[in-house]
ZASEDREN-69011 format. One record per residue (C-alpha): x, y, z. Coordinates in pm, 1 decimal, always signed. Example, Ala and Ser with C-alpha at 12.3 -4.5 7.8 and 13.67 -1.06 7.14 Angstrom:
REM residues 2
R        px        py        pz
R   +1230.0    -450.0    +780.0
R   +1367.0    -106.0    +714.0
END
This chain:
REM residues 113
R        px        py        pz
R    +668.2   -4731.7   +9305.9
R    +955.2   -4551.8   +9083.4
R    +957.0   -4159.7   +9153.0
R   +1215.6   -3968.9   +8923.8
R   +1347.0   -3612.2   +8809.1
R   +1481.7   -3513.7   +8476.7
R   +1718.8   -3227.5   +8467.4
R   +1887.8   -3039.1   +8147.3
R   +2149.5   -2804.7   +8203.5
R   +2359.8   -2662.8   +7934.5
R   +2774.2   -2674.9   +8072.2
R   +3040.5   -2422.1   +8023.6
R   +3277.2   -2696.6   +7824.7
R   +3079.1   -2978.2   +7731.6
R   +2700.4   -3072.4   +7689.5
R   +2574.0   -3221.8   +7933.4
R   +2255.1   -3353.4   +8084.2
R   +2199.8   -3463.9   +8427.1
R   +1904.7   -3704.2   +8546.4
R   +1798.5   -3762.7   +8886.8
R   +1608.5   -4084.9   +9003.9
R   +1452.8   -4168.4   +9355.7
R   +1315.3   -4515.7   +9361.7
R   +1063.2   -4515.0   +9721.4
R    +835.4   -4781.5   +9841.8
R    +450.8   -4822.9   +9879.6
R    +517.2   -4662.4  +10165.6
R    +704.5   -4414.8  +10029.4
R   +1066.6   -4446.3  +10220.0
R   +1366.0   -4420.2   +9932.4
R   +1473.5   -4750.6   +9860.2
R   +1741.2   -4650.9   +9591.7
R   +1846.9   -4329.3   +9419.8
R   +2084.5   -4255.4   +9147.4
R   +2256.7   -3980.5   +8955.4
R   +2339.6   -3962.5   +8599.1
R   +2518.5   -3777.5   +8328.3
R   +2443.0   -3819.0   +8011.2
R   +2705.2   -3694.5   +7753.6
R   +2426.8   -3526.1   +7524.9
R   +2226.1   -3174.6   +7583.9
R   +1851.2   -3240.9   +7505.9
R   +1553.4   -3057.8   +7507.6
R   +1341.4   -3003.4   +7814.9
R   +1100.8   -3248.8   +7673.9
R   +1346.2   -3486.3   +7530.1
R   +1562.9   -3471.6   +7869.5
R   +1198.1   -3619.8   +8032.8
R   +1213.3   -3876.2   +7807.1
R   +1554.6   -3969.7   +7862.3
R   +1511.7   -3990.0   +8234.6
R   +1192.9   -4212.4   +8210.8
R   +1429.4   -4463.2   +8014.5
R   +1693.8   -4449.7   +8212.8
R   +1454.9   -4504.5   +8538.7
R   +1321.4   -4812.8   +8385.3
R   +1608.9   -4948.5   +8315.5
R   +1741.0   -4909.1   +8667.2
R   +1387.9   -5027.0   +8777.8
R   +1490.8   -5376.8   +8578.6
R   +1885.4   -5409.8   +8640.8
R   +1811.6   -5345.6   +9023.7
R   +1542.3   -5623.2   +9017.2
R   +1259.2   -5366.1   +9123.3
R    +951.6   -5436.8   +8911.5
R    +682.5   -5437.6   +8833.9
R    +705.5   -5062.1   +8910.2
R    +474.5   -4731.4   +8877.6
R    +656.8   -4441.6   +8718.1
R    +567.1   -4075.8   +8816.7
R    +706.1   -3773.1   +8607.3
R    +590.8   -3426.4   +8582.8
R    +624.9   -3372.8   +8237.1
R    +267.2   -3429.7   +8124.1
R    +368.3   -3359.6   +7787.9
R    +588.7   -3645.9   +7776.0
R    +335.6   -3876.6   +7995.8
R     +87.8   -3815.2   +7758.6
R    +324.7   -3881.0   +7440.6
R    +459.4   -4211.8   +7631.2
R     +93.9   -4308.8   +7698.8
R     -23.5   -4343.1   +7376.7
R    +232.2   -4610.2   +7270.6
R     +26.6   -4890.0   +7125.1
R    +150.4   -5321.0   +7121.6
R    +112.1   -5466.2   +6774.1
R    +265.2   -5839.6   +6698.1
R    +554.8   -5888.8   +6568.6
R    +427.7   -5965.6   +6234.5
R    +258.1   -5610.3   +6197.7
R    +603.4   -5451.6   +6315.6
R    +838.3   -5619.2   +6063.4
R    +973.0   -5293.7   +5921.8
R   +1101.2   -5229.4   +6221.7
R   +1262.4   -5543.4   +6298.3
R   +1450.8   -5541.1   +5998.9
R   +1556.3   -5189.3   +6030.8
R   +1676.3   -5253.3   +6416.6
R   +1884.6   -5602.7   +6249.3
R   +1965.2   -5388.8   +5919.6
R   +2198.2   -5125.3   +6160.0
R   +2388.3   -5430.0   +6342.0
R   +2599.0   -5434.7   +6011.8
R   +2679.0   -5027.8   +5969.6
R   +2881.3   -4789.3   +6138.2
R   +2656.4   -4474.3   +6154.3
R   +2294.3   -4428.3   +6183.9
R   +2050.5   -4428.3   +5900.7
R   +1754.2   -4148.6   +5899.4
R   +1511.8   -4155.3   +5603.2
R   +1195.1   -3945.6   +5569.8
R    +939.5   -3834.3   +5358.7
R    +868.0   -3508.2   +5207.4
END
């Protein structure tokens, strides 16, 4: 079971957000913890989001899955719940987007309006 915290905290110099994992047992005893900055000031909401990623990927590099994740950002459990699998062939946009950037130097937004 993966338990975490996501905290957001504006600094004095630079921006800054902090995010707080605690990775316990099925019995509940910590197993692992970390602590980590992230060179970016988010949003409460986006801050959540940030430090469910970063929890799963320290769920996989540390070899601890499958795994439950627990947040208390309902907002953002909600959001993250509602994320759908569709094949590959349905999500070729995307693909080609994700390969498309591997050859630029900045990001690329587009949107309609």
């Amino acid at each position: 079971m993966l338990r975490f915290e996501g905290f957001t905290k504006r600094l004095w110099l630079a921006n800054s957000t902090g995010v707080g994992l605690v990775i316990r047992d099925h019995c509940g005893t910590v197993v692992a913890s970390s602590s980590q900055q992230v060179e970016a000031y988010f949003s409460p909401q986006i801050a959540e989001a940030v430090a469910i990623l970063r929890c799963m990927i320290f769920a996989v590099d540390s070899g601890l899955v499958p795994a439950v994740i627990e947040s208390d950002a309902l907002g953002v459990v909600n959001f993250v719940n509602k994320v759908s699998y569709v094949p590959t062939k349905a999500n070729f946009v995307a693909y080609a987007l994700a390969k498309l950037i591997l050859n630029l130097t900045e990001d690329l937004f587009w949107m309609e309006t």
